[in-house]
ChimeraX commands (.cxc) that place a marker at each C-alpha (Angstrom):
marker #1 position 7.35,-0.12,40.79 radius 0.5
marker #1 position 9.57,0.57,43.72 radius 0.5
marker #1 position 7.61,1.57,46.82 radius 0.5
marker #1 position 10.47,1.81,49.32 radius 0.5
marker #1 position 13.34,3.69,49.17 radius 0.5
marker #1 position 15.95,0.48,49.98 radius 0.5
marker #1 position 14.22,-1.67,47.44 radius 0.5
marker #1 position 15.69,-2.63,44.35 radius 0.5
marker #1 position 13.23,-3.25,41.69 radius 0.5
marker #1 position 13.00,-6.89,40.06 radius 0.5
marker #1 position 14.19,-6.16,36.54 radius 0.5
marker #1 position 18.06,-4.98,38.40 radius 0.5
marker #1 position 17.71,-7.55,40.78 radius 0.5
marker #1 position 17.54,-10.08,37.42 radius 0.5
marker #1 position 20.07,-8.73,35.83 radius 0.5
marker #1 position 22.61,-8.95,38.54 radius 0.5
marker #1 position 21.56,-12.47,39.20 radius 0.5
marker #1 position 21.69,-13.88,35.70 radius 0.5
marker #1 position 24.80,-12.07,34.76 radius 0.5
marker #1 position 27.15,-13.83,32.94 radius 0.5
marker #1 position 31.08,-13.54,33.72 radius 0.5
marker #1 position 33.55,-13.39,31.34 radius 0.5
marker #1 position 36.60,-15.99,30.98 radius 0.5
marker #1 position 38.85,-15.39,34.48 radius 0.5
marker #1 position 41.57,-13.33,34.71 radius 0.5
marker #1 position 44.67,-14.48,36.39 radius 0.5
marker #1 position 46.08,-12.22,39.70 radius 0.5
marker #1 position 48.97,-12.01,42.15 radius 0.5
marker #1 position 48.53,-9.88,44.79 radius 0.5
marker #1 position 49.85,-9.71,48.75 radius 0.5
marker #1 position 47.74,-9.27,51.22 radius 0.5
marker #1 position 46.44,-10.52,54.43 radius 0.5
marker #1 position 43.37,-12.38,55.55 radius 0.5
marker #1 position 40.94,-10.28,57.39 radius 0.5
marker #1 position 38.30,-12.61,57.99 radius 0.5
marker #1 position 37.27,-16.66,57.87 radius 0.5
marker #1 position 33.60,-17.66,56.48 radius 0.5
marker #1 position 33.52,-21.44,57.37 radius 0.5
marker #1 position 30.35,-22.68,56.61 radius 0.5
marker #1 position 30.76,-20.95,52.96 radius 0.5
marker #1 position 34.50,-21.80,52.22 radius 0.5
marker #1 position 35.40,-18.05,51.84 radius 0.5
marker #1 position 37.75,-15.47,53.16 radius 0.5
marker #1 position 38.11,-11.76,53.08 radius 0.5
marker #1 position 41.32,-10.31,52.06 radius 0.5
marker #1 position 43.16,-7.47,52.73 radius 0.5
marker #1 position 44.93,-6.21,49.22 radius 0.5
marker #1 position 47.88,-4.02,49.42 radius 0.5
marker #1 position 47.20,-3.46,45.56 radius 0.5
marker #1 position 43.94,-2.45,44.52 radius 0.5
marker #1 position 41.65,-4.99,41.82 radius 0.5
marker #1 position 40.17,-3.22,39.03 radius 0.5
marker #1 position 37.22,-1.98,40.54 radius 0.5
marker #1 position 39.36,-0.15,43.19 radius 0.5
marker #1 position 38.85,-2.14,46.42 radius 0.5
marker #1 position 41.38,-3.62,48.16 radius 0.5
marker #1 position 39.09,-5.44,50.76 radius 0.5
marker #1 position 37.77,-8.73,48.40 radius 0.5
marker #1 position 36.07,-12.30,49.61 radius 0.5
marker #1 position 37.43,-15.01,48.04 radius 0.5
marker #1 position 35.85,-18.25,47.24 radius 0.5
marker #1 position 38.29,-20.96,48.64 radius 0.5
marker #1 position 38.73,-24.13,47.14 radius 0.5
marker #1 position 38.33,-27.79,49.16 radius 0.5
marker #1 position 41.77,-27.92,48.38 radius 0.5
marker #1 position 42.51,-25.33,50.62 radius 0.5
marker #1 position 41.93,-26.04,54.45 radius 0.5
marker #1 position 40.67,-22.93,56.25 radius 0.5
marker #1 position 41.96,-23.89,59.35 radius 0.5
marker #1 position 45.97,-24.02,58.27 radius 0.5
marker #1 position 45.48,-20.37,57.47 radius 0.5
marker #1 position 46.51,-17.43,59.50 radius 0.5
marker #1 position 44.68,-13.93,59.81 radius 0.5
marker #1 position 46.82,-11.17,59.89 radius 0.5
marker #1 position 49.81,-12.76,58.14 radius 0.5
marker #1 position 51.18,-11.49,54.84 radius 0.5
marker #1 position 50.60,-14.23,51.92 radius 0.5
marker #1 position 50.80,-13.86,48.14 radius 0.5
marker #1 position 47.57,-14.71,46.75 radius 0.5
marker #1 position 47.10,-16.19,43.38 radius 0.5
marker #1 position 43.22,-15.61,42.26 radius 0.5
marker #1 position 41.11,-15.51,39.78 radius 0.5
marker #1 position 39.13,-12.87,39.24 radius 0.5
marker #1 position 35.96,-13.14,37.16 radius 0.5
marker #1 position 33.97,-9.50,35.84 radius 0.5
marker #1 position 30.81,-9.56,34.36 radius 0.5
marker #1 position 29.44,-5.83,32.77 radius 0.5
marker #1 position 26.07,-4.78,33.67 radius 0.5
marker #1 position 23.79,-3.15,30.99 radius 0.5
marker #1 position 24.17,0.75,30.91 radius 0.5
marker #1 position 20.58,0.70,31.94 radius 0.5
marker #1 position 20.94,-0.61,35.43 radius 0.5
marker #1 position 24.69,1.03,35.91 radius 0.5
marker #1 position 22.66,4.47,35.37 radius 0.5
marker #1 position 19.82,3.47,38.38 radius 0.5
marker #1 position 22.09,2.56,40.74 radius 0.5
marker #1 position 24.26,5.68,40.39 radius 0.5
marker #1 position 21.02,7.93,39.97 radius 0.5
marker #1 position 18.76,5.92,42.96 radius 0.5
marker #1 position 20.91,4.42,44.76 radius 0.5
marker #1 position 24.48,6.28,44.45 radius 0.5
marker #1 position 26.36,3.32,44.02 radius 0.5
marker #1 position 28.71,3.44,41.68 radius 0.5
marker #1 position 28.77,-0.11,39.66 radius 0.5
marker #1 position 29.42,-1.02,36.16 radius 0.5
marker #1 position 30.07,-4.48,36.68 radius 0.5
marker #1 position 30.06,-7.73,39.08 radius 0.5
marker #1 position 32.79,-9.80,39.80 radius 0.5
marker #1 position 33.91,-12.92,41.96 radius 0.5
marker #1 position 37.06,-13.33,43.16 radius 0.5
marker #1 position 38.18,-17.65,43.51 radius 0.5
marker #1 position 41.44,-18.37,45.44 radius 0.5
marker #1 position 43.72,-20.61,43.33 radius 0.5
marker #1 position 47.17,-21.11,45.63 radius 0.5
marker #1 position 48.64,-19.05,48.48 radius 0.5
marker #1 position 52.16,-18.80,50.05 radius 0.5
marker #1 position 52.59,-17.23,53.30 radius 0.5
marker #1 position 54.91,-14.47,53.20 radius 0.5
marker #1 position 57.87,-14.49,55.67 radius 0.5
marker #1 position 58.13,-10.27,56.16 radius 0.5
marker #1 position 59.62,-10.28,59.77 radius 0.5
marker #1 position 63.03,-12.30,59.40 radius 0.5
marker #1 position 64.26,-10.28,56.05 radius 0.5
marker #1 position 64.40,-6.93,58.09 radius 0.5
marker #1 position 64.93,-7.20,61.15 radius 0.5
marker #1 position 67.47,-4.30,61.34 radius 0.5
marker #1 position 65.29,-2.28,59.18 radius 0.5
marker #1 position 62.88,0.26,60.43 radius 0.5
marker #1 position 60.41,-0.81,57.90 radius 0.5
marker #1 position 60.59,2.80,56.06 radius 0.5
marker #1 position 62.04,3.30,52.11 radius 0.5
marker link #1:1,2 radius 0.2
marker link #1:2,3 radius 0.2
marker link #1:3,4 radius 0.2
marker link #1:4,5 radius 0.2
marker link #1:5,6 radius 0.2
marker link #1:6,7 radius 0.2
marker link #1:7,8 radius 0.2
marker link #1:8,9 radius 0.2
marker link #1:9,10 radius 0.2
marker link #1:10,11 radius 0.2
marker link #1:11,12 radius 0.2
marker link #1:12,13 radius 0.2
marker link #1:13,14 radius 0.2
marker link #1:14,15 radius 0.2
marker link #1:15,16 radius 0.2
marker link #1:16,17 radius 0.2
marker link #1:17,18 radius 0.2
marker link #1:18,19 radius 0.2
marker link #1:19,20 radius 0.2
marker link #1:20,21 radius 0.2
marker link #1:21,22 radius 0.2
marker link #1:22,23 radius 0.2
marker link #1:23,24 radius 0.2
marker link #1:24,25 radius 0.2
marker link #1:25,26 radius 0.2
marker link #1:26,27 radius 0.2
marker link #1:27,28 radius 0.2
marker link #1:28,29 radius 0.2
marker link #1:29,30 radius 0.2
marker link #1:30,31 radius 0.2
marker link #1:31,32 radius 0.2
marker link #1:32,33 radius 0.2
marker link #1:33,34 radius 0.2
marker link #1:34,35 radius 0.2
marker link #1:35,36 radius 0.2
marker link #1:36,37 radius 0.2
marker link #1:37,38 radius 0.2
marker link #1:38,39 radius 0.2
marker link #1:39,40 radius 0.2
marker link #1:40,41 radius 0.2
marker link #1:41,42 radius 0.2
marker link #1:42,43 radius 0.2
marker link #1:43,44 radius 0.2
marker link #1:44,45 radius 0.2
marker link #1:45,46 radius 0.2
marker link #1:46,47 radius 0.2
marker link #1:47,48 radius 0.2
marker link #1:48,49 radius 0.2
marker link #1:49,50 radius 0.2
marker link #1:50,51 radius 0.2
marker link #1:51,52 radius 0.2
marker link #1:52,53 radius 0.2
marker link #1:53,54 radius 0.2
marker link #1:54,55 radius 0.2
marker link #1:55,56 radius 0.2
marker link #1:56,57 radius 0.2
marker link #1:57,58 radius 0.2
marker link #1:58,59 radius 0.2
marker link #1:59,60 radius 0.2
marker link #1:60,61 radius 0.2
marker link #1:61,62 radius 0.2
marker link #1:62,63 radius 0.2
marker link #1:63,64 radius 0.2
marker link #1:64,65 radius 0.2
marker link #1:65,66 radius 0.2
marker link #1:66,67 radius 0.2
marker link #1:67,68 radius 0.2
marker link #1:68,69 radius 0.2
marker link #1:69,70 radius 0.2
marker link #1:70,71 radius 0.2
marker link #1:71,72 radius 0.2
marker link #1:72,73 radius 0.2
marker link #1:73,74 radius 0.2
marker link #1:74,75 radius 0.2
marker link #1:75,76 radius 0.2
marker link #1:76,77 radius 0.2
marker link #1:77,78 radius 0.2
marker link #1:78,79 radius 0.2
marker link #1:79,80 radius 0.2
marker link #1:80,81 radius 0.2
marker link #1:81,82 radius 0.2
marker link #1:82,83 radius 0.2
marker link #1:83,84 radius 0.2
marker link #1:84,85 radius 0.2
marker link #1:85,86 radius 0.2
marker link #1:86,87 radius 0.2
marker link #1:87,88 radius 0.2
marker link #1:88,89 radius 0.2
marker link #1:89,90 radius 0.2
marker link #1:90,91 radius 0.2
marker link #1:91,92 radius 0.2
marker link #1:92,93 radius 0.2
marker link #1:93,94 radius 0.2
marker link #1:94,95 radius 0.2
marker link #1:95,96 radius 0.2
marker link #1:96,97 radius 0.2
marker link #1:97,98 radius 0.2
marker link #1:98,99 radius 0.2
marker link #1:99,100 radius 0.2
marker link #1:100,101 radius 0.2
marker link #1:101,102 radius 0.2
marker link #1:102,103 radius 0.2
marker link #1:103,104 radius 0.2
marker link #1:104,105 radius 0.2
marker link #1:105,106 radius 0.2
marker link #1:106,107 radius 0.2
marker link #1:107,108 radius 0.2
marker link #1:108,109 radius 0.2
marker link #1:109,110 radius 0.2
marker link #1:110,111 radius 0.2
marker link #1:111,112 radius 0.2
marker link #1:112,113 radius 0.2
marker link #1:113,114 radius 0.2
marker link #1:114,115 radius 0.2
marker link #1:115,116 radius 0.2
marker link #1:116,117 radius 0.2
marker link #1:117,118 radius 0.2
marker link #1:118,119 radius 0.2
marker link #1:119,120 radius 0.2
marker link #1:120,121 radius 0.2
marker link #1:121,122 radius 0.2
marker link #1:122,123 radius 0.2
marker link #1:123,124 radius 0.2
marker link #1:124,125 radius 0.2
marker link #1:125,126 radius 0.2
marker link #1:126,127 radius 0.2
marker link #1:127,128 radius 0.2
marker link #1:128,129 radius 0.2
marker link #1:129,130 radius 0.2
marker link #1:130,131 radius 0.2
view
């Protein structure tokens, strides 16, 4: 039984927690890094394409491979991710659109693989950055 408005009730908050993701699927997309979270080896990513779901704003697990600190914010990279989806039940996609207006049909989890850092600036600089 939900007694305040913000809470979720158990049963969603189960589902989303035990939901099981699907094999990866491999992306390439440019982008920028908004944002560093050290003490969980993550970033947040600026997209200039969208991911399925339709955001272009994603955090990224970051591997131990990858040092945080020899990245840049702000600077274009390609990023090579995967990006892992797991459905929710029709059940719970229906609440949170009804209760909760959030519209969510699945999870997903987005783990940085490689990134090159892009160099935009040298390529044009005669060009006035319109096509």
């Amino acid at each position: 039984m939900v007694k305040k408005k913000d809470e979720i009730p158990d049963w969603i908050s189960d589902e989303i927690q035990n939901s099981k993701f699907k094999e990866p699927e491999e992306l390439k997309k440019s982008g920028y890094i908004l944002e560093f979270y050290y003490d969980d080896n993550k970033i947040d990513a600026q997209l200039y394409d969208p991911v399925e779901d339709g955001r272009h704003i994603v955090t990224m697990d970051v591997p131990k491979t990858i040092k945080l600190d020899d990245l840049l914010k702000g600077e274009v990279y390609d990023f090579v991710f995967d990006q892992y989806k797991a459905p929710l039940s029709k059940k719970v996609s229906e609440f949170l659109a009804k209760e909760k207006e959030i519209e969510m049909e699945a999870i997903y989890q987005f783990e940085l693989r490689s990134l090159e850092l892009l160099d935009v600036g040298s390529d044009s600089a005669g060009d006035d950055g319109e096509e």
